[in-house]
C-alpha positions as CSV (number, residue, x, y, z in Angstrom):
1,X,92.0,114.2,85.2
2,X,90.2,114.6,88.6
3,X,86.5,115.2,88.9
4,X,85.7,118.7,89.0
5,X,82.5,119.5,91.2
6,X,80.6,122.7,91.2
7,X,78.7,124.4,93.7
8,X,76.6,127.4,93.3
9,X,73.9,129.7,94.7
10,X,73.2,133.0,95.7
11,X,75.1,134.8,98.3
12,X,74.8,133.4,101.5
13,X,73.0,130.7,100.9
14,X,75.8,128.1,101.8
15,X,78.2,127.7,99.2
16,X,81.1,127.8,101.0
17,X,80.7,126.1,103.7
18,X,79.6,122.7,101.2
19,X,82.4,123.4,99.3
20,X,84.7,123.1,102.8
21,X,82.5,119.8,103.6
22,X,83.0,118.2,100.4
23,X,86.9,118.8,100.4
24,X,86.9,117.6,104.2
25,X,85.4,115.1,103.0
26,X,87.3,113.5,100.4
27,X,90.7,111.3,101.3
28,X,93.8,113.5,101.5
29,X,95.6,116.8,101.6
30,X,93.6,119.6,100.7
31,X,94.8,122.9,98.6
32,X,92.8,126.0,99.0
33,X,92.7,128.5,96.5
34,X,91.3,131.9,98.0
35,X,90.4,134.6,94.8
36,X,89.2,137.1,97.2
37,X,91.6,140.8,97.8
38,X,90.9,142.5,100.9
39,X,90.3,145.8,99.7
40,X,88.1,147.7,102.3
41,X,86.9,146.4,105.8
42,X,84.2,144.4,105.0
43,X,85.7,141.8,102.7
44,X,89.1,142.0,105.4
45,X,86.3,140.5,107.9
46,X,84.4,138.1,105.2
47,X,88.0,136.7,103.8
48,X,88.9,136.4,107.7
49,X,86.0,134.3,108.5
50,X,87.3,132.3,105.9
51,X,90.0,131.3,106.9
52,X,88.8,130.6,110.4
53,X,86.1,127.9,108.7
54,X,88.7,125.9,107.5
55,X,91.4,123.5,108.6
56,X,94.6,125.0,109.2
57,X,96.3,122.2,107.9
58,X,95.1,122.9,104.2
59,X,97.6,124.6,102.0
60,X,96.3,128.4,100.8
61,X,97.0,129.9,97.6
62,X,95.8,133.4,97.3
63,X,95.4,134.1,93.8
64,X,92.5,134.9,90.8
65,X,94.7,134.8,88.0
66,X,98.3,133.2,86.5
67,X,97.2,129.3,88.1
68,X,100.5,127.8,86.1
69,X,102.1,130.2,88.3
70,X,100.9,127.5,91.5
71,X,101.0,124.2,89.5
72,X,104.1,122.9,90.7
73,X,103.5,123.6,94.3
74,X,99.8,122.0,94.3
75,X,101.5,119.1,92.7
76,X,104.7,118.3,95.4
77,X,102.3,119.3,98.4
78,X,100.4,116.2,97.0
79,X,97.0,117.9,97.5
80,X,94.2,115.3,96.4
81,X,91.5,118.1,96.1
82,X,91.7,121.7,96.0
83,X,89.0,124.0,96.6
84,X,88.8,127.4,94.8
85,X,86.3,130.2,96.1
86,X,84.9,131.6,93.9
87,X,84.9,132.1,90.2
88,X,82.5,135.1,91.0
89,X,85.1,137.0,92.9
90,X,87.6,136.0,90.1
91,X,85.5,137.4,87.6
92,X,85.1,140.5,89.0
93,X,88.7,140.7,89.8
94,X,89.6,140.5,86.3
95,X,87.5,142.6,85.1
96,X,88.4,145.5,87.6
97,X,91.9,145.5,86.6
98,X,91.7,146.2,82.9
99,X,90.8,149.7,83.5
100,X,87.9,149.4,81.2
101,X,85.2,152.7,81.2
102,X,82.4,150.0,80.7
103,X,80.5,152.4,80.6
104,X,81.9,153.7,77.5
105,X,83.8,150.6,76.6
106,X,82.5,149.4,72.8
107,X,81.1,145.3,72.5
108,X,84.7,144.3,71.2
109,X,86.6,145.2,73.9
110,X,83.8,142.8,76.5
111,X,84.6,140.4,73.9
112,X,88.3,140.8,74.6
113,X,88.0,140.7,77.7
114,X,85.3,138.1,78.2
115,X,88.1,136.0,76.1
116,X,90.8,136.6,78.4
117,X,88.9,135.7,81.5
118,X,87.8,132.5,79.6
119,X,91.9,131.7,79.2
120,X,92.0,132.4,82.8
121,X,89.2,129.9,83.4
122,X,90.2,127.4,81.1
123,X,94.1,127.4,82.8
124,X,92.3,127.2,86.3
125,X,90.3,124.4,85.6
126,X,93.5,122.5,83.8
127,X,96.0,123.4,86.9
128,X,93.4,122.4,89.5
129,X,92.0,119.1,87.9
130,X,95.5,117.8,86.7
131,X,96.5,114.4,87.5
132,X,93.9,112.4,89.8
133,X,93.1,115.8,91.6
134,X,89.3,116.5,92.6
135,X,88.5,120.5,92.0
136,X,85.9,122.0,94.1
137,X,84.6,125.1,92.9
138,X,82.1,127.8,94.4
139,X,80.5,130.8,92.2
140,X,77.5,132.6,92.7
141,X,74.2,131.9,90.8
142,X,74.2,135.0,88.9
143,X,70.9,134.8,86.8
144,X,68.2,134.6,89.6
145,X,68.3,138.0,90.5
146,X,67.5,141.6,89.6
147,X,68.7,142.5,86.0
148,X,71.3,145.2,86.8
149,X,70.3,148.7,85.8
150,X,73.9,149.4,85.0
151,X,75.9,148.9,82.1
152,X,79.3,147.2,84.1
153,X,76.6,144.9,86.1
154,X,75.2,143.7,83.2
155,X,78.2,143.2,81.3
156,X,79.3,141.2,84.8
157,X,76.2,139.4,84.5
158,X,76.5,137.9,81.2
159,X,80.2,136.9,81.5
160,X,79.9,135.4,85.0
161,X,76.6,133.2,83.3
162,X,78.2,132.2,80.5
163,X,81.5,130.8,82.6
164,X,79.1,129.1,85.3
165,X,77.5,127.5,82.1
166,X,80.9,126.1,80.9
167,X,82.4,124.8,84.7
168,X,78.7,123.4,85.1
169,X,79.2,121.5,81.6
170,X,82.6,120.1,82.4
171,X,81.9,119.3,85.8
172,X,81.0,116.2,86.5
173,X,79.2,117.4,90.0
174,X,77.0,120.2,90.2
175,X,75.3,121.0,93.5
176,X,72.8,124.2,94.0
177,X,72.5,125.9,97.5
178,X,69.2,127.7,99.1
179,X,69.3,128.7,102.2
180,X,71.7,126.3,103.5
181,X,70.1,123.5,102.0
182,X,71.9,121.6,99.1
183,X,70.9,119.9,96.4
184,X,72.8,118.2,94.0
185,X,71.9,118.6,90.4
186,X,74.2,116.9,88.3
């Protein structure tokens, strides 16, 4: 198994472009995994800038969910590290397709579902690490901020933690980002 190395911080405070550096970086072919959907103009321009910061020669894979589904591919492209931004957006992604009223939704059905985006994360982290493969992975810091004063941002909240807590754990690298200034703390 590959080392797995996290970064996190808050939005805009560098992430990404650490995440690109560290990849650069390190010998090899890079894979890129890209969790983001362009649903409105905004995110078409953020995803867009995106792909502009990186090398075109790295391999994308646009997907937040079914990683067996890109095993293979990652593995006769020969990528030595692939990069996956961000767990946050995956998260979220998951959670927005169930159809859930968490508003209404009852605990066992966030436990269900915080269980199923587990299985997600647990299959990403497998895929992306296998072999001698390095995985760099961004996700935003989610428990320095405002505590959400709705029920579907706290539920967010919680999940998105408790997964950062368990990469973070694995990982063998951590690095934290403020304003453009890393820090590694693991």
């Amino acid at each position: 198994m590959g080392k797995i190395i996290m970064v996190t911080g808050g939005a805009r405070s560098g992430k990404s472009r650490l995440a690109e550096k560290i990849a650069a970086d390190a010998a090899g072919d890079v894979a890129y995994v890209a969790t983001a959907i362009a649903f409105d103009d905004g995110m078409k321009d953020r995803i867009k800038k995106h792909r502009n910061s990186r090398p075109s020669s790295w391999k994308t894979y646009e997907i937040y969910k079914g990683f067996e589904s890109i095993k293979e591919d990652i593995e006769r492209g020969g990528a030595s590290t692939v990069l996956l931004d961000c767990i946050t957006v995956m998260v979220t992604n998951i959670m927005l397709e169930t159809g859930v009223d968490f508003d209404s939704c009852s605990m066992e059905e966030v436990d269900n579902l915080e269980a199923e985006i587990f299985k997600e994360v647990n299959s990403m982290l497998d895929v992306l690490s296998a072999g001698e493969r390095d995985a760099v992975i961004v996700t935003n810091e989610v428990g320095m901020g405002l505590v959400p004063s709705y029920r579907l941002g706290s539920i967010f909240r919680d999940i998105a933690g408790r997964v950062n807590q368990h990469i973070a754990a694995m990982a063998d690298e951590v690095h934290v980002c403020f304003s453009g200034i890393p820090m590694r703390i693991k």
